[in-house]
N, C-alpha and C positions, 0 to 999 in steps of 0.2 A: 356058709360063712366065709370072711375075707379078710385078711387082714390090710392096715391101711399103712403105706410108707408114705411118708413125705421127707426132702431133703430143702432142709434149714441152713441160705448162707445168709446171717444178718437177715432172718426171716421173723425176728421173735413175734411182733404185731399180729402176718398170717398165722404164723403158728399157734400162738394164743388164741385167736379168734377161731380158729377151723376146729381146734379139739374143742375148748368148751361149748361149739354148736353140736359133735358129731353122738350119735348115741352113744352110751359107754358100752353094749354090748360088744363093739367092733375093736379089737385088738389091733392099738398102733405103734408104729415103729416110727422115728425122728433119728434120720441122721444126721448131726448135727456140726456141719463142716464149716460153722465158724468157730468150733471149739468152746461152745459157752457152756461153761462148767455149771453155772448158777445156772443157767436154764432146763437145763438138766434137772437139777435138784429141785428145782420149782415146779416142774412138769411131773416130774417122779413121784413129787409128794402130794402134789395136789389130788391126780389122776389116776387109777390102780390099773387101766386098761392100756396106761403109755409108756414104753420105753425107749429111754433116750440115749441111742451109739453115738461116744465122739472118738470118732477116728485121731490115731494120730498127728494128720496134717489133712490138709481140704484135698480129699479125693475127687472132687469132679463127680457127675452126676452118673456116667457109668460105671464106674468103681460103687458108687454110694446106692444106686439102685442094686445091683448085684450084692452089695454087703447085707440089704433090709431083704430080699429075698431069700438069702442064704439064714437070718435070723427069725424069719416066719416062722410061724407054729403050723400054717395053714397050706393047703395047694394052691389056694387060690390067693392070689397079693393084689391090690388095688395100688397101684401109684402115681401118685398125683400132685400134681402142680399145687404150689402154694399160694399164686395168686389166682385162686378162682374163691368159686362160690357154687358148692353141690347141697343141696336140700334133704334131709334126711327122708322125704319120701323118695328121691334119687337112688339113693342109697338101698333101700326097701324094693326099691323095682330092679335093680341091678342084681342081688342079691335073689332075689327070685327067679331070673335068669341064670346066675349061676346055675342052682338047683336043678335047673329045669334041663339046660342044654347040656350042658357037661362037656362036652368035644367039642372045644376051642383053645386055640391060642391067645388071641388076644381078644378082650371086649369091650368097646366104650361106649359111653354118652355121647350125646353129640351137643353141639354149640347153640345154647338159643337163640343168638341172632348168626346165620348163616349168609347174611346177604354181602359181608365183607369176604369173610377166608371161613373156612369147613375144616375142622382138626383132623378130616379124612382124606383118601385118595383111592383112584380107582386107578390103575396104571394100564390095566388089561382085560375087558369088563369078558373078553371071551373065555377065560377062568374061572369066571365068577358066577355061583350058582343063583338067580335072582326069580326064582319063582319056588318058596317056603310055603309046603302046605302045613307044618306044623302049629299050633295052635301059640305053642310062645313066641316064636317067631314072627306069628301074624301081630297078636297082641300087643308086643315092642316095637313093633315095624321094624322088626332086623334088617338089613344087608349087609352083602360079603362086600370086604373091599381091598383093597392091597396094604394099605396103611392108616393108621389111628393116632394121636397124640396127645399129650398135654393132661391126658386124666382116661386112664386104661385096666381090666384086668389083664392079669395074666393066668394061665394056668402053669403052674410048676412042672408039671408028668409033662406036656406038651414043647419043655424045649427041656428037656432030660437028655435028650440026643444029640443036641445042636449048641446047646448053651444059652447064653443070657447077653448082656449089653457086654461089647469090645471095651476093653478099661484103654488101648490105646486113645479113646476117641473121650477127652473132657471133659465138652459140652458141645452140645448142636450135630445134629444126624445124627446120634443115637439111636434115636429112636426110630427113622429110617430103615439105620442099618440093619435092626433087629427086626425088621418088618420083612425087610428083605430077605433075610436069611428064613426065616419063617415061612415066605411065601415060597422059598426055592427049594423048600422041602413039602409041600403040598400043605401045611399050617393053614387051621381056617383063624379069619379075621374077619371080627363082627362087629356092626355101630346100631345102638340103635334111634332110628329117629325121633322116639318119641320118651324118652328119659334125655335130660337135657341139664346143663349147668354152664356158668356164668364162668368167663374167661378174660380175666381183665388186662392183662396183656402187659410183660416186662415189669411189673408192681412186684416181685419177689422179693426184690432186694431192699434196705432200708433206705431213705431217699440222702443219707448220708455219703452212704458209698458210693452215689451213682458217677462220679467221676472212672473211681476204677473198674465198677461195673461195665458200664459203656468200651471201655478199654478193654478191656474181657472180653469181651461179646464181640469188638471190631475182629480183633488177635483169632479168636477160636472158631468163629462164624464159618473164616477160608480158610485156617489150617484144616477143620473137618469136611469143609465140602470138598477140597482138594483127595485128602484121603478116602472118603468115600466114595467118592468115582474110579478113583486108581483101585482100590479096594478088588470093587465090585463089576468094573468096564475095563477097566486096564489105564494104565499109565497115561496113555497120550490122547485118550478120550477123557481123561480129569485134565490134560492141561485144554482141551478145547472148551469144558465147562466154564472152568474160574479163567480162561482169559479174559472175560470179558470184566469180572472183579479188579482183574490185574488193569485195564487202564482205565478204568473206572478210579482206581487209588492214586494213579500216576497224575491225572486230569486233576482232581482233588487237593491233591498233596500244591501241584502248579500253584491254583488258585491259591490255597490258603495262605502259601509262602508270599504272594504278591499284598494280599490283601491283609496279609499277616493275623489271620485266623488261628491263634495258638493253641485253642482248645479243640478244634477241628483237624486242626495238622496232625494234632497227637493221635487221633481216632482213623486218618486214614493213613501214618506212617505206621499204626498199628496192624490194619487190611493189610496193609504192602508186607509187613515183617513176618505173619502169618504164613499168607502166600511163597515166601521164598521160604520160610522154615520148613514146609509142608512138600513142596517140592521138591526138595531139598532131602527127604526121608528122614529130618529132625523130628524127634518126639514132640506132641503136645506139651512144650515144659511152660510156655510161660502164664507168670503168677504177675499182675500189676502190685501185687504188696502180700507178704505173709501175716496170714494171722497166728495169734499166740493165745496160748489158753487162757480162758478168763475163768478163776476163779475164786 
């Protein structure tokens, strides 16, 4: 058994929809960092298998994963993206896996349509153990790989020693990073090919907010990729990464100002402000607007 986290900003719709499909035997946890107090109550009362954390203020996705981990009942945490689409036999074959493997770090489903982008990575395949005579293994068509996203377990015992998601880091390479650290401890990381769900891509958020979402996502995309390489390569191998973001925003920012693109200028003086923040050794602070509790 697993329990299920998802983090809710202006997600009510996914959220709504994902629980009332998922079976209720599975224990969920909703953090809920746009502060909706009603939603809360409404999820509370409707569901007996949901409980809904509202942080303080919107902790960002590595703070808010590491809080629904730390509130598990279970070892094993499922957490996953709210804009997808997982099948409860998904769920049923995941959960048998569990059972079965036990010694892992991380383990997910993989994408059913793979012909665009793979929520996996293989960084180093000479690490990687790819001939499973084990019988679950064969069954799910498992592989090892360096990294997983978007809809993953975890095993709790298995990052006891090393920790959970960097709460310096907002959003974007999180999930990475803990991949990384994982893998630099010998952590296995498993996908398998034939459990599969539907990943509809940037839908998280309500189509209200998407001005300051998009401003979000400019802002945090290269503040974290910046810190993630300094992180983990060192300082002046992150600035040969995001140089290439760096005029990439400069170019952008040119255009938009000539052609007076206002909604565009804001999204790449966002990339730019990011970037010098990040370089900079400023914390990931910025917010495009606060939210306030709704209740």
């Amino acid at each position: 058994m697993f329990t299920i986290v998802f983090l809710s900003f202006h997600s009510e719709t996914h959220i709504r929809r994902l629980i009332s499909d998922i079976e209720k035997k599975y224990p969920i946890i909703v953090i809920e960092n746009s502060l909706n107090i009603k939603l809360k109550k409404e999820l509370e009362e409707k569901f007996d298998n949901v409980k809904v954390i509202i942080p303080p203020k919107n902790i960002g996705i590595s703070a808010g994963y590491n809080l629904g981990i730390k509130e598990s009942k279970t070892n094993f945490v499922k957490l996953t993206s709210v804009d997808i689409n997982l099948s409860n036999k998904s769920l049923e074959e995941l959960e048998d896996c569990v059972s079965k493997i036990k010694d892992f770090a991380i383990l997910a489903p993989t994408y059913d349509d793979e012909t665009i982008y793979k929520n996996y990575t293989i960084w180093n395949s000479e690490n990687l153990d790819d001939n499973f005579t084990d019988e679950t293994f064969k069954k799910y068509n498992i592989k090892e790989v360096d990294f997983a996203e978007n809809d993953f377990i975890i095993s709790k015992k298995n990052f006891s020693d090393i920790g959970f998601f960097d709460e310096n880091i907002f959003m974007y390479y999180e999930t990475m990073d803990l991949c990384k650290k994982a893998r630099a401890a010998d952590k296995k990381i498993y996908v398998s090919q034939k459990i599969k769900f539907t990943h509809y891509g940037a839908q998280s958020v309500s189509s209200k907010f998407s001005d300051q979402y998009y401003l979000s996502r400019s802002w945090h995309y290269n503040w974290s990729k910046f810190y993630y390489f300094k992180k983990n390569f060192g300082y002046f191998f992150a600035i040969k990464k995001i140089f290439p973001n760096f005029l990439r925003s400069i170019k952008k920012i040119i255009i938009c100002a000539i052609y007076n693109r206002k909604k565009e200028y804001s999204l790449y003086k966002a990339e730019l402000s990011g970037i010098f923040a990040s370089i900079s050794n400023k914390p990931s602070s910025y917010r495009p607007f606060e939210t306030k509790r709704n209740k």
